[in-house]
Backbone as a ProteinNet text record, in pm:
[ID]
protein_1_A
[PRIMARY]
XXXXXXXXXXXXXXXXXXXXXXXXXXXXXXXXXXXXXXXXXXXXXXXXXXXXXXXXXXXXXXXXXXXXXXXXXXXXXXXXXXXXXXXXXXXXXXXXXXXXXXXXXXXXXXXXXXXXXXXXXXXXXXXXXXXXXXXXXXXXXXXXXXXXXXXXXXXXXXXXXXXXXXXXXXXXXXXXXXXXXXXXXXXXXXXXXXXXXXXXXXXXXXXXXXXXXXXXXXXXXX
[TERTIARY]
2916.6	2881	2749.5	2674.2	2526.2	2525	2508.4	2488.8	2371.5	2269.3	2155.2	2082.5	2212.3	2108.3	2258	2282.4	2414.8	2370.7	2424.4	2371	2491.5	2566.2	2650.5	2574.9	2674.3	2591	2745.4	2743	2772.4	2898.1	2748.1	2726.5	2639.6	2658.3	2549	2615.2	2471.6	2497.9	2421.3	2442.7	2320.6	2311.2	2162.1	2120.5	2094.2	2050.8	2001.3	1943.2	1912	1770.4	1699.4	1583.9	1469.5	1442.3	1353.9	1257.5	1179.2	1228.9	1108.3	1088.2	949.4	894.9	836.1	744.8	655.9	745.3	851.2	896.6	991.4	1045.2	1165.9	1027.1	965.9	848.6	861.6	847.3	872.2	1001.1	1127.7	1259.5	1279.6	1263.2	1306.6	1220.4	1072.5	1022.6	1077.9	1145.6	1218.4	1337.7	1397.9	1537.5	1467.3	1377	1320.1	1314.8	1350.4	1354.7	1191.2	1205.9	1060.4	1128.2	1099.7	1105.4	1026.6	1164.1	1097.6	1070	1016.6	982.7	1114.4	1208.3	1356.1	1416.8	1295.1	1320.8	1470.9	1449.8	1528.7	1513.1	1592.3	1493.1	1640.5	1567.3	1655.7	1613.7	1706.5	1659.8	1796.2	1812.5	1901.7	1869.7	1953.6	1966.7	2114.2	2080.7	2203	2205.7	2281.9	2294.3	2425.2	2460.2	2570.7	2709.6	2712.1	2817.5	2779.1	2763.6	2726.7	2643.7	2654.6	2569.9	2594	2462	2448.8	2306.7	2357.7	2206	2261.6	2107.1	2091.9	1996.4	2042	2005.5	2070.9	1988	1980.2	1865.4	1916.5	1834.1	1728.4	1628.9	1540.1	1489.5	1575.9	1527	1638.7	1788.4	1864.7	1763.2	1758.6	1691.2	1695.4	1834.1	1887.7	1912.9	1792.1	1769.3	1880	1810.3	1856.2	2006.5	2139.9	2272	2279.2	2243.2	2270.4	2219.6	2096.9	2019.3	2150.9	2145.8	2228.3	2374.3	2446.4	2555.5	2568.7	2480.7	2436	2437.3	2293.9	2254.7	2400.1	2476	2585.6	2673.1	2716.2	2806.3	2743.2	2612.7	2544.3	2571	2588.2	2538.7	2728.6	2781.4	2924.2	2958.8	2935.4	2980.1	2901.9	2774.9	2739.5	2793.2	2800.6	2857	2973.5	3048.8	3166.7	3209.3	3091.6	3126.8	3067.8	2929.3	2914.6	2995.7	3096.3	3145.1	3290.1	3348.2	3481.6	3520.8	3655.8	3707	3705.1	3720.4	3760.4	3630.8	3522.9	3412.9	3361.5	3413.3	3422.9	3351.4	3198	3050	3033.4	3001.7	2951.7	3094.4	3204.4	3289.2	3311.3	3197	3181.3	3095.8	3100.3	3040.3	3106.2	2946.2	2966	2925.1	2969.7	2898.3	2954	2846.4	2800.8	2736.4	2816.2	2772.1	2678.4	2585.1	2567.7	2493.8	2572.5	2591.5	2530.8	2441.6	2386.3	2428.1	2454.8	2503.2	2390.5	2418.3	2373.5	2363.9	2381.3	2330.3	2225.3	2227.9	2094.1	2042.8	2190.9	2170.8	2192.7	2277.2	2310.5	2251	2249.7	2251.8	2322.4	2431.1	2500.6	2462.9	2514.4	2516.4	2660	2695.7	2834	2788.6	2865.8	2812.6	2993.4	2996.5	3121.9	3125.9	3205.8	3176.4	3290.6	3265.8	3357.8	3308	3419.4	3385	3533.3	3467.6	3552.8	3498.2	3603.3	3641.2	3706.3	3738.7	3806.5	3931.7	4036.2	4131.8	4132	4164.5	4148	4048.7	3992.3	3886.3	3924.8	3891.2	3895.7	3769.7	3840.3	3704.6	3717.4	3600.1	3604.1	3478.2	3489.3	3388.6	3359.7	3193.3	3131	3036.3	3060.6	2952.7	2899.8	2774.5	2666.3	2657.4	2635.2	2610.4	2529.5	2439.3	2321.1	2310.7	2265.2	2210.9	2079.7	2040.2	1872.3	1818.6	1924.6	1864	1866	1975.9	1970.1	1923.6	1927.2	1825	1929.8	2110.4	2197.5	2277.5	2372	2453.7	2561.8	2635.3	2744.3	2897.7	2957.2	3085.4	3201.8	3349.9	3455	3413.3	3432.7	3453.5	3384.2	3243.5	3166.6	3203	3207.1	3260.3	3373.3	3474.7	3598.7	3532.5	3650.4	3598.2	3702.6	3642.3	3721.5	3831.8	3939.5	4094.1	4156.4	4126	4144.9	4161.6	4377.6	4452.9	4416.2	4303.4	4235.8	4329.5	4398.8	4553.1	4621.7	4662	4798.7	4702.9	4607.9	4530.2	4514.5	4472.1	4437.6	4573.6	4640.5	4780.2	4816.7	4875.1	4905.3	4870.8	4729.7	4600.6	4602.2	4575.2	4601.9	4666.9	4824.3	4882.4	4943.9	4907.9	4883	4813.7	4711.3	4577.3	4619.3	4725.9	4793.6	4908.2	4886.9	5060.8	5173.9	5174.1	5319.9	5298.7	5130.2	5124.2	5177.3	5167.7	5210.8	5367.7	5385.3	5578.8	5642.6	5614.1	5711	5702.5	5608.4	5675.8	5662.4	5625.8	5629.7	5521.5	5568	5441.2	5336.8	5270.3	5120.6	5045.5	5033.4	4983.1	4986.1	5144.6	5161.3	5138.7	5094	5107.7	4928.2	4898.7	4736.2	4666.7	4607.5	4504.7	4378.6	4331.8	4184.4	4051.8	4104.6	3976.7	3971.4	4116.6	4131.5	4042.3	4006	3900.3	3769.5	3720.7	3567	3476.7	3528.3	3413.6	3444.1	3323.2	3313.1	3217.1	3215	3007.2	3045.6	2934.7	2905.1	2845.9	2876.7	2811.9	2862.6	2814.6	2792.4	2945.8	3035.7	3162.5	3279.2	3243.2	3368.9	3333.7	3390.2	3447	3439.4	3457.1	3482.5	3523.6	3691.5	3691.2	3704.4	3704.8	3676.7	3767.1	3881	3953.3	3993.4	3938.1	3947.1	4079.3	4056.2	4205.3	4296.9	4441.4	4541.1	4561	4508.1	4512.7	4591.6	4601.1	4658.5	4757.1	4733.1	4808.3	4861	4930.7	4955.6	4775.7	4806.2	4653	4596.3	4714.3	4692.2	4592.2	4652.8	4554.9	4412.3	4347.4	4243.3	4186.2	4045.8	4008.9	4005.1	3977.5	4036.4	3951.5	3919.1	3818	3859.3	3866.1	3956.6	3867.3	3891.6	3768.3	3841.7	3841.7	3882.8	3755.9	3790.2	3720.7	3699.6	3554.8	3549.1	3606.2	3607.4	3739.1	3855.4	3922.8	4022.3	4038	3897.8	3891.4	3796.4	3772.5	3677.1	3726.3	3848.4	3913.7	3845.5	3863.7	3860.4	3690.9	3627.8	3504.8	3397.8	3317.8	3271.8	3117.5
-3716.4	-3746.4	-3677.3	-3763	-3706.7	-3698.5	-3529.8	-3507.4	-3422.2	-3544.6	-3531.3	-3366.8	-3329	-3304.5	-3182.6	-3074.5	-3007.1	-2882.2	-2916.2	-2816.4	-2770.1	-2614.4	-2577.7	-2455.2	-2464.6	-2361.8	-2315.8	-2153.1	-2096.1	-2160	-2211.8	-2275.6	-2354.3	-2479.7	-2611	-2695.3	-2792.4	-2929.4	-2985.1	-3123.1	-3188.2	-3311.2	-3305.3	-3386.1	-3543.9	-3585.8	-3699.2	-3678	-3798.4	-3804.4	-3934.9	-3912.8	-4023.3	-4075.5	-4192.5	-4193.6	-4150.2	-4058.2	-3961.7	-3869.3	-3752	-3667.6	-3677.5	-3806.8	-3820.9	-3879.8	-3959.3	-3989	-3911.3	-3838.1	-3721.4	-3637.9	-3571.3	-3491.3	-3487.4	-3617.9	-3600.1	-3604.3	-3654.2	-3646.4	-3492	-3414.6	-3278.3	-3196.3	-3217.4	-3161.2	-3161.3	-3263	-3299.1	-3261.9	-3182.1	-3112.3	-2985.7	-2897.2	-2779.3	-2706.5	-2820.5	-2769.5	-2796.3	-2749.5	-2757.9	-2850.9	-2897.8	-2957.5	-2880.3	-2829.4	-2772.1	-2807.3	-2733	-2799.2	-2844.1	-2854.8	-2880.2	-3008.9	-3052.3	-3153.6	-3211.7	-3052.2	-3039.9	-2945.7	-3038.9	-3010	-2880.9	-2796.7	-2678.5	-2667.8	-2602	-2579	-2435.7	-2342	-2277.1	-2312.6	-2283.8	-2231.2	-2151.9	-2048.7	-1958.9	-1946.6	-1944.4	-1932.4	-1841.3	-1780.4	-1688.2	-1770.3	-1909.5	-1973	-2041.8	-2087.1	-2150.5	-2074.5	-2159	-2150.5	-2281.5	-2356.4	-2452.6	-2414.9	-2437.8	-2458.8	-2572.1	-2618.7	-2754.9	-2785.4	-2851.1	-2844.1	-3006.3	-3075.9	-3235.5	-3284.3	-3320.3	-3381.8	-3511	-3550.7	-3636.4	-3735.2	-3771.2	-3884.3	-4037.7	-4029.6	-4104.4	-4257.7	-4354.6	-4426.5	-4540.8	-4547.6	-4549.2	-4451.6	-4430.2	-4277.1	-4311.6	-4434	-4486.2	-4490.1	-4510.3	-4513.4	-4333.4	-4256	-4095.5	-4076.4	-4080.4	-3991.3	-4005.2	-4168.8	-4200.7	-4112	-4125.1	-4026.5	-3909.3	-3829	-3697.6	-3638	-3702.9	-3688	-3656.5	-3816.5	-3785.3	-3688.4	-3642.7	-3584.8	-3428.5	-3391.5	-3278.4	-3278.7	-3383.9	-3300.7	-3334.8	-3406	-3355.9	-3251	-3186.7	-3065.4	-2943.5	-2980.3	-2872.9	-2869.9	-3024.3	-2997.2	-2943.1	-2987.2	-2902.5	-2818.6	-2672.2	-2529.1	-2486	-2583.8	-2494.6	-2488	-2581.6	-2627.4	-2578.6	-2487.6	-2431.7	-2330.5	-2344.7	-2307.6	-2144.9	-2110.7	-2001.1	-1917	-1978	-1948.1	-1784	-1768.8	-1679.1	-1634.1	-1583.8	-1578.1	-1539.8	-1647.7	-1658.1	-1708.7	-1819.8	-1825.4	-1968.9	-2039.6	-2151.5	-2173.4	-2279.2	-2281.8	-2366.7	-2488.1	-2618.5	-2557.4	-2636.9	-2620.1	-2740.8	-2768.2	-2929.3	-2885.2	-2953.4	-2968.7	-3109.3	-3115.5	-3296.3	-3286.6	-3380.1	-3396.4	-3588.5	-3556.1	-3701	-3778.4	-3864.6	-3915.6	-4029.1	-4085.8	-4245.4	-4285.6	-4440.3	-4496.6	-4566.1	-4644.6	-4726.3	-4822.8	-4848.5	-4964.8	-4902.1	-4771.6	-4750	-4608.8	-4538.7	-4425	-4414.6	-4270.9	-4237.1	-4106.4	-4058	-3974.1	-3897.6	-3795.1	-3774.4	-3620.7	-3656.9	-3532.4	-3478.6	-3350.3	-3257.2	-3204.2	-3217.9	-3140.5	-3051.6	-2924.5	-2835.9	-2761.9	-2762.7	-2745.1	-2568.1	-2541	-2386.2	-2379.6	-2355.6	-2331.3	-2194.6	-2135.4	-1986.7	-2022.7	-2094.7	-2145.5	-2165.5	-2262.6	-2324.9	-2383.9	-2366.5	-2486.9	-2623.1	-2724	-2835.8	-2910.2	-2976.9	-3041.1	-3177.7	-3252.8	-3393.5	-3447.4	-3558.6	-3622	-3775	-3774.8	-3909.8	-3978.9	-4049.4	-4132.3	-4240.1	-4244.9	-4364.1	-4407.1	-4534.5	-4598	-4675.4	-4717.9	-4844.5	-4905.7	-5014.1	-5078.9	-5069.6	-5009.1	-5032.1	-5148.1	-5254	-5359.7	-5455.2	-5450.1	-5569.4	-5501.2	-5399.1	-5319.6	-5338.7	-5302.9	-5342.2	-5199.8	-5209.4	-5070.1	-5111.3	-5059.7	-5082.1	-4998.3	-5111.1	-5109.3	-5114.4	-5042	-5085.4	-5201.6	-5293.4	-5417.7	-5498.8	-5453.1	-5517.1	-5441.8	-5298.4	-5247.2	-5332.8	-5385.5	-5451.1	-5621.3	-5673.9	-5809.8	-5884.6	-6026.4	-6034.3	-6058	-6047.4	-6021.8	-5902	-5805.5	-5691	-5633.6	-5552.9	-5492.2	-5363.9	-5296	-5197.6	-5035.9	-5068.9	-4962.9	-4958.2	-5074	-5125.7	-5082.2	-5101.7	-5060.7	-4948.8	-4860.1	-4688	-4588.1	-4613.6	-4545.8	-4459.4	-4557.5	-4477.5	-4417.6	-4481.1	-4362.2	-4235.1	-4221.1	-4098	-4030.2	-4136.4	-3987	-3944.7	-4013.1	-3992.5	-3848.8	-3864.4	-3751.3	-3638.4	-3660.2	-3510.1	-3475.7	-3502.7	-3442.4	-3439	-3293.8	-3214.8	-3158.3	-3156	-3129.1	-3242.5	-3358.8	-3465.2	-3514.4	-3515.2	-3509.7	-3424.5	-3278	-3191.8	-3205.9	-3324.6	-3324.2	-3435	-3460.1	-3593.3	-3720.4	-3841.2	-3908.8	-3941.5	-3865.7	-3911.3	-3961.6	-4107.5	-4202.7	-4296.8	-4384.3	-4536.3	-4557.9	-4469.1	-4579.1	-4565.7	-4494.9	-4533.8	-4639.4	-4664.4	-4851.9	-4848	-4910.8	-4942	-4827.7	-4812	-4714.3	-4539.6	-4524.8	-4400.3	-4375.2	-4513.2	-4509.8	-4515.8	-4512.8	-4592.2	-4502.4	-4325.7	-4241.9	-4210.6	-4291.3	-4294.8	-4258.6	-4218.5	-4206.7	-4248.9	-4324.8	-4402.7	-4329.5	-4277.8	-4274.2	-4368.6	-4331.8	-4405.5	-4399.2	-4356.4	-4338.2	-4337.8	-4316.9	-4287	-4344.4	-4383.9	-4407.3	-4266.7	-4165.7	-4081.6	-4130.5	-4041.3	-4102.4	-3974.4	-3958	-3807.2	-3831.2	-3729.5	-3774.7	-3646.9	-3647	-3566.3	-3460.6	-3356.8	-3240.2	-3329.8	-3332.6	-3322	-3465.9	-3599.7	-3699.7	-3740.7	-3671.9	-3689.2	-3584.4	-3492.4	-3389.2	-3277.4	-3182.2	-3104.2	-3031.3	-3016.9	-2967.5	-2838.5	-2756	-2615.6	-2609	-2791.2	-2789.3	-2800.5	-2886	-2871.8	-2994	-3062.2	-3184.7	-3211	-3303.6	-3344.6	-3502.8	-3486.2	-3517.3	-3569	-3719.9	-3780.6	-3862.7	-3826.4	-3920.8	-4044.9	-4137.5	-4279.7	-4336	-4309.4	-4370.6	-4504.5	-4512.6	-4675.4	-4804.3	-4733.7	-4834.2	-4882	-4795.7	-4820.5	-4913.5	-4966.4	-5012.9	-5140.2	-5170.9	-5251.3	-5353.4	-5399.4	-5576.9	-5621.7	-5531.5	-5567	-5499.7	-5422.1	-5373.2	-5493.4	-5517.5	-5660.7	-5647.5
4132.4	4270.7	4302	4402.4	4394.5	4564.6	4584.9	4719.7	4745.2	4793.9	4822.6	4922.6	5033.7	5059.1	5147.2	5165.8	5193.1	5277.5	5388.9	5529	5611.2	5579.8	5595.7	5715.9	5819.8	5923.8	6017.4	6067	6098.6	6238.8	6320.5	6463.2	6470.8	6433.9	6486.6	6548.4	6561.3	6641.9	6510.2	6452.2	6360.9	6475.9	6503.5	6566.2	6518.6	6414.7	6374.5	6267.3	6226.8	6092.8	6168.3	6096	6076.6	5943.8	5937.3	5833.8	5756.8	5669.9	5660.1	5715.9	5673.8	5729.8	5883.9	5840.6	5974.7	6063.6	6053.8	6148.8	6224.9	6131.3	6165	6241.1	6250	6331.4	6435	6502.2	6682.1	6732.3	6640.9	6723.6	6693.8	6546.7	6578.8	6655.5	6700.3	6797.3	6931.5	6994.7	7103.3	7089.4	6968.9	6986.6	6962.2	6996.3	6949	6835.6	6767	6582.9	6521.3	6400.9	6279.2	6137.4	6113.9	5954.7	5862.5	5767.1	5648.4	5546.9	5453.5	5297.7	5210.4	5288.5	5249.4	5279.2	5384.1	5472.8	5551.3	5590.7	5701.6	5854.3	5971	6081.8	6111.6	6174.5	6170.8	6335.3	6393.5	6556.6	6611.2	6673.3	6729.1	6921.5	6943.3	7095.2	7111	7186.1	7251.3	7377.2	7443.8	7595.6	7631.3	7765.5	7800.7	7731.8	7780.5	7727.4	7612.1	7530.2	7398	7308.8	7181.7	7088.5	7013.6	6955.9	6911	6792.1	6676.9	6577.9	6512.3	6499.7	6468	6300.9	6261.8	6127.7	6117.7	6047.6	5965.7	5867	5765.8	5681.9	5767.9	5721	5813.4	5757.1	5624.8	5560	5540	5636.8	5683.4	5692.1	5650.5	5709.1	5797.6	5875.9	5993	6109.3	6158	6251.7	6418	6479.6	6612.9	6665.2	6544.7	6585.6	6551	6500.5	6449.8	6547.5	6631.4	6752.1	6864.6	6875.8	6987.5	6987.3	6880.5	6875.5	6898.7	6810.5	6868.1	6993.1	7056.2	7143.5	7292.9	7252.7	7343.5	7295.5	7204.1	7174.1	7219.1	7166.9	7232.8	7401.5	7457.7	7639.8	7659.8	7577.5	7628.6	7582.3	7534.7	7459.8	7564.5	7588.8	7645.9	7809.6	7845.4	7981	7981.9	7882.4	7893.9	7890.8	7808.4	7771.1	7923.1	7974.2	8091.8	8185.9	8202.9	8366.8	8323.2	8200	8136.8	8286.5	8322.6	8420.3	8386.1	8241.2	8214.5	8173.9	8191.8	8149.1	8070.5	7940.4	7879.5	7765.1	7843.1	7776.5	7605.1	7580.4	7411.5	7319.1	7395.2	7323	7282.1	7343.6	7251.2	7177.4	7040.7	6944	6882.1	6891.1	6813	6645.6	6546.1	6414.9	6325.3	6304.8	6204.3	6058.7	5976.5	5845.1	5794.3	5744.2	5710.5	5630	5504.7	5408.9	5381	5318.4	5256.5	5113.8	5114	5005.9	4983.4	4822.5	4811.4	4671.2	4673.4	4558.9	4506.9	4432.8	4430.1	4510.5	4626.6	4719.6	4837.8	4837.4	4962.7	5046.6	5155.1	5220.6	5266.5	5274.6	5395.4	5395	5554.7	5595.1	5682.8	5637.3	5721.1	5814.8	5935.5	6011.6	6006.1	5975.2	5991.2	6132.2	6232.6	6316.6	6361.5	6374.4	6423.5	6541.6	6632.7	6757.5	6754	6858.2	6906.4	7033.9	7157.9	7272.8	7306.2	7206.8	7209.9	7194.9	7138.2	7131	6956.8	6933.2	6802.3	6767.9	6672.1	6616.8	6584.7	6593.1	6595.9	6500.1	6379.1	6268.1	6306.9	6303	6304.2	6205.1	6208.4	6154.8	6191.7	6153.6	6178.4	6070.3	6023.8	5894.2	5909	5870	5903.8	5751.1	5744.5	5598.4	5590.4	5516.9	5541.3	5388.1	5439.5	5244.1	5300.5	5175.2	5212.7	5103.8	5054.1	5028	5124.1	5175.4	5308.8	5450.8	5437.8	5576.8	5685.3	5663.4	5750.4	5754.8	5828.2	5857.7	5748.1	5688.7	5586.1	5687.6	5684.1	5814.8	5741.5	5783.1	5686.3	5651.3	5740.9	5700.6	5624	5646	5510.1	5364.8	5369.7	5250.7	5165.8	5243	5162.3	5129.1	5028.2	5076.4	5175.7	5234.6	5341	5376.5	5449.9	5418.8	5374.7	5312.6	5268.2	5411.8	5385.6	5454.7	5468.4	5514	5426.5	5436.3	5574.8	5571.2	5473.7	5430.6	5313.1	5192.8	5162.2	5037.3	5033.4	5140.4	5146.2	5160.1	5236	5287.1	5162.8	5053.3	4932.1	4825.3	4859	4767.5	4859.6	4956.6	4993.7	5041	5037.2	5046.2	4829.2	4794.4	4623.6	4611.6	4711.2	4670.3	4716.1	4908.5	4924.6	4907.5	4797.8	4688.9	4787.4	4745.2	4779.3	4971.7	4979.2	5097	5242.2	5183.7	5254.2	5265.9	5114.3	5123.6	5186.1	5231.5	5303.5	5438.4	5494.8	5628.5	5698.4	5802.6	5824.3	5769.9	5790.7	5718.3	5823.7	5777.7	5872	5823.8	5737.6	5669.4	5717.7	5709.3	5691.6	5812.4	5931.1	6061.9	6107.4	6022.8	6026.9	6085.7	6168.1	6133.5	6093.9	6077.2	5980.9	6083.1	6202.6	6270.7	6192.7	6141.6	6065.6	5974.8	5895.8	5731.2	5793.6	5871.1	5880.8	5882	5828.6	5799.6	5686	5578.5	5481.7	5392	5255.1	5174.1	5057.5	5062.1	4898	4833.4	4647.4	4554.8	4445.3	4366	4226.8	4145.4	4172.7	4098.3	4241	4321.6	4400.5	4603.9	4649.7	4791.3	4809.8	4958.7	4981.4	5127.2	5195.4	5318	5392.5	5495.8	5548.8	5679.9	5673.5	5816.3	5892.9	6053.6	6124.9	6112.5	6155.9	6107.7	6268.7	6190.7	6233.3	6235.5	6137.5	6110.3	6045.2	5883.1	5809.4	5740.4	5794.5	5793.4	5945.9	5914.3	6040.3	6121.2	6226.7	6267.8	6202.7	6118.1	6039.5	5926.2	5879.4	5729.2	5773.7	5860.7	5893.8	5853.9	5842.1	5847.2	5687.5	5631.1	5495.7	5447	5335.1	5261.2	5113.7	5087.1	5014.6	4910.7	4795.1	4722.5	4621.6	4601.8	4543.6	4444.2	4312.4	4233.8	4258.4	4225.5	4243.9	4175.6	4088.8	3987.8	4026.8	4090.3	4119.8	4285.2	4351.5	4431.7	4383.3	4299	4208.2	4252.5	4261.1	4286.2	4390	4549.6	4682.3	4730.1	4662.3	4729.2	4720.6	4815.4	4901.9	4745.4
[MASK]
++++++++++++++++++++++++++++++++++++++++++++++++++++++++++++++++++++++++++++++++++++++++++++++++++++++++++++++++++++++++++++++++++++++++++++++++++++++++++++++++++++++++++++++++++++++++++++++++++++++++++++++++++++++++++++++

């Protein structure tokens, strides 16, 4: 598996990518970040209630649906630590991982996000996919071919993948529907599906990260 590009941080937000250097330039200037020789846009802010650093690769080359997401997910997050009833200085803290993938046809990008309120942490995730031969977004649904049950096909691959952790308690698989799979990254040998904590398991295990050789999806992949 070939992972382009791996940005693990404390406390972030990942804002987006661009095209490139030059194009990534003015959106991470407008989140108060720099692009490095790493080509990645890095940015902090701290405030009495928050902390947010920002860090994303900038060579995504579907920038416009990642800004847009971000962007909202940034001012709900911040409206929400400011306007916290319990308002309990320096105890929130967003933090985003993002992780680039790809093949010879494809890009993705997955944003990890873990959020803390002073309570529990909470992981989620979001993945963008593109062909950069057809210059299109890559969607479950184009991933499969058409007709493909893509619940009935996934369900028992993963709970295959979480062993013994999945048999001891309830099944939090089979009642899945197809919106569960749709954060996904392409490489060259394997599917990867990434599902928010307390999805597929109890909320203890935490968010969870499932990889499916491509072979074994070879019949039905579009």
């Amino acid at each position: 598996m070939r992972r382009l590009q791996t940005v693990v941080v404390t406390a972030g937000l990942l804002l987006g990518a661009a095209p490139g250097i030059a194009g990534a330039q003015p959106l991470c200037a407008d989140l108060g970040g720099t692009v490095g020789a790493d080509q990645l846009c890095t940015s902090h802010t701290s405030t009495p209630d928050y902390t947010l650093d920002i860090s994303f690769p900038v060579d995504y080359p579907d920038p416009e649906p990642v800004q847009d997401f971000v962007t909202h997910t940034r001012d709900e997050w911040v409206n929400a630590a400011e306007h916290d009833p319990m308002r309990n200085p320096g105890r929130h803290v967003l933090a985003i991982s993002g992780t680039a993938y790809q093949t010879a046809t494809s890009r993705s990008l997955v944003l990890a996000l873990n959020s803390d309120f002073g309570a529990h942490p909470v992981g989620t995730f979001r993945a963008f996919n593109y062909d950069v031969t057809q210059s299109v977004p890559i969607t479950l649904a184009s991933l499969f071919r058409p007709g493909t049950d893509v619940p009935q096909l996934l369900a028992p691959i993963v709970k295959r993948a979480l062993g013994d952790r999945a048999a001891d308690g309830p099944d939090w698989v089979s009642g899945l529907d197809a919106t569960a799979y749709q954060n996904f990254a392409l490489t060259d040998d394997a599917v990867t599906f990434f599902f928010a904590q307390g999805l597929v398991l109890p909320q203890v295990d935490g968010p969870q990260r499932i990889s499916v050789p491509r072979a074994e999806l070879a019949s039905v992949l579009a």
